[in-house]
Structure formats: C-alpha cells, structure tokens
py3Dmol code that shows the C-alpha trace and the ligand (Angstrom):
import py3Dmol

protein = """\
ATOM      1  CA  UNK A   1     -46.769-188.996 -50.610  1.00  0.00           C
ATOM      2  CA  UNK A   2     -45.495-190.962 -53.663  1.00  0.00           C
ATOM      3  CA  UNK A   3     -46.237-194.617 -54.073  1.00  0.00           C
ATOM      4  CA  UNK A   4     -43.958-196.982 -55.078  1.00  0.00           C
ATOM      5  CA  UNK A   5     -43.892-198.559 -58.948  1.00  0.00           C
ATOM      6  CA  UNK A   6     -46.475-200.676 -59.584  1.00  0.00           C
ATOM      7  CA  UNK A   7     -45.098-202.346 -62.703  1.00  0.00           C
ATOM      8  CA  UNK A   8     -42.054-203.905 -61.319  1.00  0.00           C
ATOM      9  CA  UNK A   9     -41.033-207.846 -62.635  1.00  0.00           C
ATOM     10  CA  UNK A  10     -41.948-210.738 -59.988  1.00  0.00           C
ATOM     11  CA  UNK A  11     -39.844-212.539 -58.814  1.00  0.00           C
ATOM     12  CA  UNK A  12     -40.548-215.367 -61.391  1.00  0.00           C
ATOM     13  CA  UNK A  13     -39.835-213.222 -64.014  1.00  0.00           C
ATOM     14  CA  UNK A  14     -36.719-211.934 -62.814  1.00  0.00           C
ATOM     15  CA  UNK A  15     -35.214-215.528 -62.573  1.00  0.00           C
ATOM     16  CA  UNK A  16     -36.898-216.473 -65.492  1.00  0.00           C
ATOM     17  CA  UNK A  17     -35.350-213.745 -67.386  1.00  0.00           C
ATOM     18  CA  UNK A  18     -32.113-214.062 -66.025  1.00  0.00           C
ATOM     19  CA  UNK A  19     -32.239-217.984 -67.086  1.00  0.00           C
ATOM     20  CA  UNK A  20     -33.039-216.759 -70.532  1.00  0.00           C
ATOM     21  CA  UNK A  21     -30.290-214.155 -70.685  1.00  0.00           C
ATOM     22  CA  UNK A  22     -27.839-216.507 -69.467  1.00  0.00           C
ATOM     23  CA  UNK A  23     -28.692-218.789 -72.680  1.00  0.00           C
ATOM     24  CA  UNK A  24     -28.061-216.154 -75.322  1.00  0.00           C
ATOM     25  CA  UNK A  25     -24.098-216.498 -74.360  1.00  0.00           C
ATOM     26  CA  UNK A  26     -24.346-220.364 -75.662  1.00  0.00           C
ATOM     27  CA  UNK A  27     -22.355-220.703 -78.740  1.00  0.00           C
ATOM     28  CA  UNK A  28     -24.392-223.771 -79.748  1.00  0.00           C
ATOM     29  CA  UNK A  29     -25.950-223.112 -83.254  1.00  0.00           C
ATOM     30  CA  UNK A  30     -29.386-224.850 -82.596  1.00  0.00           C
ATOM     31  CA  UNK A  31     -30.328-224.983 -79.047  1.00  0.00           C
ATOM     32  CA  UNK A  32     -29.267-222.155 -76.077  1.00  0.00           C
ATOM     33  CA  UNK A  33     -30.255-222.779 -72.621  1.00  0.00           C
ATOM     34  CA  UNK A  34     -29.954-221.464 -69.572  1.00  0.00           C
ATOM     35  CA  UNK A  35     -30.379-221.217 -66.046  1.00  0.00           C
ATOM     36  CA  UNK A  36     -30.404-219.384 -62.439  1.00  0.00           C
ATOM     37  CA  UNK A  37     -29.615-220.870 -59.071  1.00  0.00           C
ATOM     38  CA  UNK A  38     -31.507-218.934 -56.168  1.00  0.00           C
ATOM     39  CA  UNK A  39     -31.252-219.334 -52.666  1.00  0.00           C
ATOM     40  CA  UNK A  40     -34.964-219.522 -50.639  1.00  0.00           C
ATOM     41  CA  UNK A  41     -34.580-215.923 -49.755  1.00  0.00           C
ATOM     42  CA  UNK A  42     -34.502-214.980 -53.609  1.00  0.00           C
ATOM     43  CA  UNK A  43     -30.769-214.087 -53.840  1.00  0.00           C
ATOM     44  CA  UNK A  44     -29.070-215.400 -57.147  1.00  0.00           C
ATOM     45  CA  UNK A  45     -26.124-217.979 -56.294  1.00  0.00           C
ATOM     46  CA  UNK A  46     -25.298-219.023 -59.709  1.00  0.00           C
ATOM     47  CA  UNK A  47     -26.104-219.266 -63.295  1.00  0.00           C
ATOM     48  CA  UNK A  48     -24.981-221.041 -66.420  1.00  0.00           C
ATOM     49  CA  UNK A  49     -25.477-221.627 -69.895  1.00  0.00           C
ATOM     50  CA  UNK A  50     -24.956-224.620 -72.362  1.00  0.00           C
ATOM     51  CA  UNK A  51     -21.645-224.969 -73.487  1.00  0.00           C
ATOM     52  CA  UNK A  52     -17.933-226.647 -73.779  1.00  0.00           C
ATOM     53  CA  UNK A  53     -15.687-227.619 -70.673  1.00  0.00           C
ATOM     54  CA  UNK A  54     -12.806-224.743 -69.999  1.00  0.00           C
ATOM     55  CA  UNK A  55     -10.108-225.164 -72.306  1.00  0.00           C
ATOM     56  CA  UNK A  56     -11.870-226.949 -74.576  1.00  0.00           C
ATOM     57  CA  UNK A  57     -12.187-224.101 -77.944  1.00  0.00           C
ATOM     58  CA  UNK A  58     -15.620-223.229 -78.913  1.00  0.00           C
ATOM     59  CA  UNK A  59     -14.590-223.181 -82.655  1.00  0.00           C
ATOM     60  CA  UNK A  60     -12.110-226.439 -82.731  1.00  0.00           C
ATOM     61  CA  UNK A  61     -14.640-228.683 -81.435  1.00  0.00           C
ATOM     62  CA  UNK A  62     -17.757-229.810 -83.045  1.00  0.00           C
ATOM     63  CA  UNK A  63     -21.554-228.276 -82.577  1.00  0.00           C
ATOM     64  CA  UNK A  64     -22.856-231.130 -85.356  1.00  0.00           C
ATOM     65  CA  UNK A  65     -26.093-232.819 -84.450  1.00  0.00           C
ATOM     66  CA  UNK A  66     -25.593-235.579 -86.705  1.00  0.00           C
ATOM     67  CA  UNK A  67     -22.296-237.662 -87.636  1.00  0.00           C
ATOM     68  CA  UNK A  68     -21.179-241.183 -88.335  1.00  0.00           C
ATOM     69  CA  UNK A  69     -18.568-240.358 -85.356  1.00  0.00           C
ATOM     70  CA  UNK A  70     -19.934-239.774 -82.220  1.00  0.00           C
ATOM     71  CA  UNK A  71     -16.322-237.550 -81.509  1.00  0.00           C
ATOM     72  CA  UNK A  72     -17.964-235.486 -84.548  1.00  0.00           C
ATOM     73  CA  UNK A  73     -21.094-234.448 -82.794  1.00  0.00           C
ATOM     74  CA  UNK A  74     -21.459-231.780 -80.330  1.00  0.00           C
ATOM     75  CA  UNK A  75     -23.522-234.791 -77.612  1.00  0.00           C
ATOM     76  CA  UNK A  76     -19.942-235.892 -76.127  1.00  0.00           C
ATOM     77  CA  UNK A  77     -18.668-232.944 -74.742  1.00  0.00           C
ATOM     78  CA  UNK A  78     -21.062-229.890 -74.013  1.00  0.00           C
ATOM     79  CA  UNK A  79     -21.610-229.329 -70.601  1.00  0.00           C
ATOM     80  CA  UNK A  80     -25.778-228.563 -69.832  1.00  0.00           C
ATOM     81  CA  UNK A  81     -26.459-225.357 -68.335  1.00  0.00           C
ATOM     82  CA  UNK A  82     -28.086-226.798 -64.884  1.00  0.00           C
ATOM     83  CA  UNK A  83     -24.590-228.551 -64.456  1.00  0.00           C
ATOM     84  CA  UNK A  84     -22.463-225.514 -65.329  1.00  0.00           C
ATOM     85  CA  UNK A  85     -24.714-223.880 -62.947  1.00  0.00           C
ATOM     86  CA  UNK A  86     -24.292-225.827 -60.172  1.00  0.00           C
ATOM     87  CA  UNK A  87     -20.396-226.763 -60.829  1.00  0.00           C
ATOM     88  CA  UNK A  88     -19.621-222.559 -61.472  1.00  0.00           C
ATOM     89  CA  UNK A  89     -21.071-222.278 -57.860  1.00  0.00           C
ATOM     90  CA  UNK A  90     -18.075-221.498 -55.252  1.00  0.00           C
ATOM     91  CA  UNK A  91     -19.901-220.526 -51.872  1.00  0.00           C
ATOM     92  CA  UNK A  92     -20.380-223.677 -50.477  1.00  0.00           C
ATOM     93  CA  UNK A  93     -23.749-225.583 -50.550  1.00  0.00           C
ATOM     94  CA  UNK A  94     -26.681-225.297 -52.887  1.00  0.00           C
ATOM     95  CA  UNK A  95     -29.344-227.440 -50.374  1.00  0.00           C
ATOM     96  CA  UNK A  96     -32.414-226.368 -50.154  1.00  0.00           C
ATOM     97  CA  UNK A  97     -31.858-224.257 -52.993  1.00  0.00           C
ATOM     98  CA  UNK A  98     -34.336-223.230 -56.430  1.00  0.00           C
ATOM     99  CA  UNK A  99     -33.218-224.050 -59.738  1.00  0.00           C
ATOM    100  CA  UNK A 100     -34.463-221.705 -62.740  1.00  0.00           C
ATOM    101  CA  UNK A 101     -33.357-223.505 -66.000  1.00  0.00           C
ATOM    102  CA  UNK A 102     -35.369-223.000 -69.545  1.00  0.00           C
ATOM    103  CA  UNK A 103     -35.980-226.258 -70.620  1.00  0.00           C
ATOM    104  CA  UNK A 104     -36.619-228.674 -68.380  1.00  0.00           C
ATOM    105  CA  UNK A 105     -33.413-230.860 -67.345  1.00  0.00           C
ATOM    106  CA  UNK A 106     -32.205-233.914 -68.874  1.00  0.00           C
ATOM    107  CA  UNK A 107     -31.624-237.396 -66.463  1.00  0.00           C
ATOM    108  CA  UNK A 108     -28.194-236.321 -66.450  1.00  0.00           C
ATOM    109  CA  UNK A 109     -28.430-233.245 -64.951  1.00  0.00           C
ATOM    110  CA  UNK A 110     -31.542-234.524 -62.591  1.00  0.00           C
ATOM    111  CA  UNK A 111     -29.431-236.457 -61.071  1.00  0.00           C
ATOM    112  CA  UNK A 112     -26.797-233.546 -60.750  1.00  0.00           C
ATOM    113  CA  UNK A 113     -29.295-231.363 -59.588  1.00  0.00           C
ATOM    114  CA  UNK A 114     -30.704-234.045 -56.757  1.00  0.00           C
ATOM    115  CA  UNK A 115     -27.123-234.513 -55.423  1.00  0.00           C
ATOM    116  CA  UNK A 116     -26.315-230.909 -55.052  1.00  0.00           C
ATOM    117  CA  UNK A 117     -29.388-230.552 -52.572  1.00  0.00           C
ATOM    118  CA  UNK A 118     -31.194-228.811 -54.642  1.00  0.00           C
ATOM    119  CA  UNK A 119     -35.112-228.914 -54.290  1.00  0.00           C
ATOM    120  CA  UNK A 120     -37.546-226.975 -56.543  1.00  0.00           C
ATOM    121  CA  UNK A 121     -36.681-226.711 -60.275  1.00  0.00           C
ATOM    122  CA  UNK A 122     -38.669-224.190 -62.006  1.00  0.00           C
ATOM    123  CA  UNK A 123     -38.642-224.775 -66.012  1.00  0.00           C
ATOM    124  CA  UNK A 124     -39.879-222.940 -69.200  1.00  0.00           C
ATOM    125  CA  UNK A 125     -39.956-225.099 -72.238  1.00  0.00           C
ATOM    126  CA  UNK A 126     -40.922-228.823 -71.925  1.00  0.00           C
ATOM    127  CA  UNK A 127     -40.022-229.637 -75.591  1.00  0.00           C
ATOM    128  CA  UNK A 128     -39.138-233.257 -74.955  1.00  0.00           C
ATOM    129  CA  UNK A 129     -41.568-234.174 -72.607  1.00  0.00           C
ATOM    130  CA  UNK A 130     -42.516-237.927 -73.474  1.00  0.00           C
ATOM    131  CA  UNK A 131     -38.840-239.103 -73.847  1.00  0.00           C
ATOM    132  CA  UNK A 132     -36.896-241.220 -72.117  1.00  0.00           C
ATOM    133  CA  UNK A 133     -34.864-238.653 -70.711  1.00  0.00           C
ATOM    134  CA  UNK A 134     -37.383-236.503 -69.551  1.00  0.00           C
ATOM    135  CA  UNK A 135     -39.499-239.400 -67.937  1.00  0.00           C
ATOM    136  CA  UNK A 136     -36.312-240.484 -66.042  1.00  0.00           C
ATOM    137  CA  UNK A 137     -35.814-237.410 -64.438  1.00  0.00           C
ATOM    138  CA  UNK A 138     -39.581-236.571 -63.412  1.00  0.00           C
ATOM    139  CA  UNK A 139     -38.877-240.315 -62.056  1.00  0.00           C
ATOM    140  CA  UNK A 140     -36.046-239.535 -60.297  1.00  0.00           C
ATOM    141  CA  UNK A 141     -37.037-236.164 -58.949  1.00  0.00           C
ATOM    142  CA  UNK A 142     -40.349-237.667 -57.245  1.00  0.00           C
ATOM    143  CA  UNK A 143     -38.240-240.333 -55.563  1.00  0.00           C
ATOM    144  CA  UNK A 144     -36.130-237.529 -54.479  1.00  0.00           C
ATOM    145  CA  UNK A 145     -38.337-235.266 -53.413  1.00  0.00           C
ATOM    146  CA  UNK A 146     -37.676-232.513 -55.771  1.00  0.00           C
ATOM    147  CA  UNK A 147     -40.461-230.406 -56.601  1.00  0.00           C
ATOM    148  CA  UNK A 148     -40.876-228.833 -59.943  1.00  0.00           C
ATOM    149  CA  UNK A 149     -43.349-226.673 -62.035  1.00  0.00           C
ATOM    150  CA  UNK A 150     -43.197-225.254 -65.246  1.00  0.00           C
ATOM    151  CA  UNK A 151     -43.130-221.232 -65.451  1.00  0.00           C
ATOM    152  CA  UNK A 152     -45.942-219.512 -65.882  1.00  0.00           C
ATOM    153  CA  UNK A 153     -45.850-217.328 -69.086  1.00  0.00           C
ATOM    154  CA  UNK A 154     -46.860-213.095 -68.355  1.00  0.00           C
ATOM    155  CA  UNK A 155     -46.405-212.007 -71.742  1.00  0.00           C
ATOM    156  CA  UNK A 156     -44.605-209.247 -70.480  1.00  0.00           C
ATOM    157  CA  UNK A 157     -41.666-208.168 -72.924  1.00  0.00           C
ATOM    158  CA  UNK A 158     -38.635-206.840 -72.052  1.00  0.00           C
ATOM    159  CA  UNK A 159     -36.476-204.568 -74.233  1.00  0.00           C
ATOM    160  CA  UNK A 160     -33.076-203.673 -72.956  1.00  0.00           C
ATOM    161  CA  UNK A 161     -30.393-201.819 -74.701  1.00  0.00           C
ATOM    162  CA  UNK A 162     -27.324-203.316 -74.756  1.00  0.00           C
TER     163      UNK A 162
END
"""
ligand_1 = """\
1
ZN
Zn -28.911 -231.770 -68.977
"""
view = py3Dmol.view(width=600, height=400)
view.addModel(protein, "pdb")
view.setStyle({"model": 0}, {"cartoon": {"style": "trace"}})
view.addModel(ligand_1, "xyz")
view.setStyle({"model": 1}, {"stick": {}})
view.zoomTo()
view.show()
C-alpha cells in the first residue's frame, strides 16, 4: 500500500504563501503587501494586494514617499491590501472569517477588517510595531475581539516556475 506525501505545505503556509504571492503583483516601488481571506473551513474567499483604486493609472499617479504636496505622494490614494481584500470579496459575508495579510494592518484597515466580521488576523512582518498606527489597531482589535498572531516562520522555500 502507498502512503500518502509526507512533505506537503500546512495550512499556514499555504495562506501565508498565497498572501505573499498576492504582493508581488503591487506596482508600488518600495513596499508590496499582500493578503488572503479564508473561511474557518480553510477555503480561500479573497485576496488582495497594495495598490491604486480601478481607473485610477498605475503610471499617471504618484508612488513618491516624500513631497511638499501631499497629491504628490503615493499616501492619498493607494488602497491597502487587507481592504482590497475584503472590498474584491463578492459572495456575501466575511464574519467569522481569517485574515492572512503580510504585514500586520494599519488602524485604517483594523477598523475595515473589524466591520467586515472578520475575527483572526494572521500577520508576517511587524515592521512598525511601536507606532501609532500599529498600537491603534492592536487597541482596537482587543476591544473588538479580534484575535491575531504573527506567522510562524518554517524556513521552507518554495521555487515555482512561472
Ligand atoms: Zn492598511
């Protein structure tokens, strides 16, 4: 009798990855995130990446960091990937659902993610942990009753030919 494979991705890895992937289709020059909406029974219901509104042309409008006009910099119009996530979703509800996202979510998209229903967020990087941002949404998340963890790192590379 053959056995099955014993070297198959978990779960967490699979999301993870797909988060991951998802980011590598951001346009922005300097930082690509992304993420992966699953349901509690581990299907995938959405995923998004950082990036501009529909319509709006990825090489008329700015990706600057810096600029003496705010309309200059890239802050006033991308859309996060958590939000593009939960926004590109068109079956319905998202309660009760897992959120996979690579860096952990701003305030803005805390809040996003708390109104949509959704209830465990699952992050990679925690780059900005300390700020403002970051300590509003850990804030608002406990109040909420949104659990979240950071991912726990395998190692385990992945080499796909595309
Ligand atoms: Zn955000």
């Amino acid at each position: 009798m053959g056995s099955k494979r014993k070297d198959y991705i978990s779960w967490d890895e699979y999301f993870m990855g797909v988060a991951i992937l998802s980011g590598k289709r951001s346009k922005d020059p300097n930082t690509q995130v992304g993420c992966c909406i699953v349901s509690q029974d581990n299907k995938i219901l959405s995923m998004g990446y950082n990036g501009l509104p529909t319509g709006c042309s990825d090489d008329e409008f700015p990706w600057a960091r810096e600029g003496e006009n705010p309309l200059e910099t890239k802050y006033v119009y991308t859309v996060h990937s958590e939000l593009n996530a939960i926004l590109n979703y068109r079956g319905g509800s998202l309660e009760g659902a897992k959120l996979y996202v690579s860096l952990f979510p701003c305030n803005e998209c805390a809040k996003a993610i708390i109104q949509s229903g959704i209830k465990e967020v699952i992050y990679d990087s925690n780059k900005y942990e300390g700020t403002p941002s970051v300590q509003a949404s850990m804030k608002m998340f406990d109040a909420a009753g949104v659990r979240y963890y950071q991912y726990h790192r395998t190692g385990r590379k992945i080499e796909v030919e595309l």
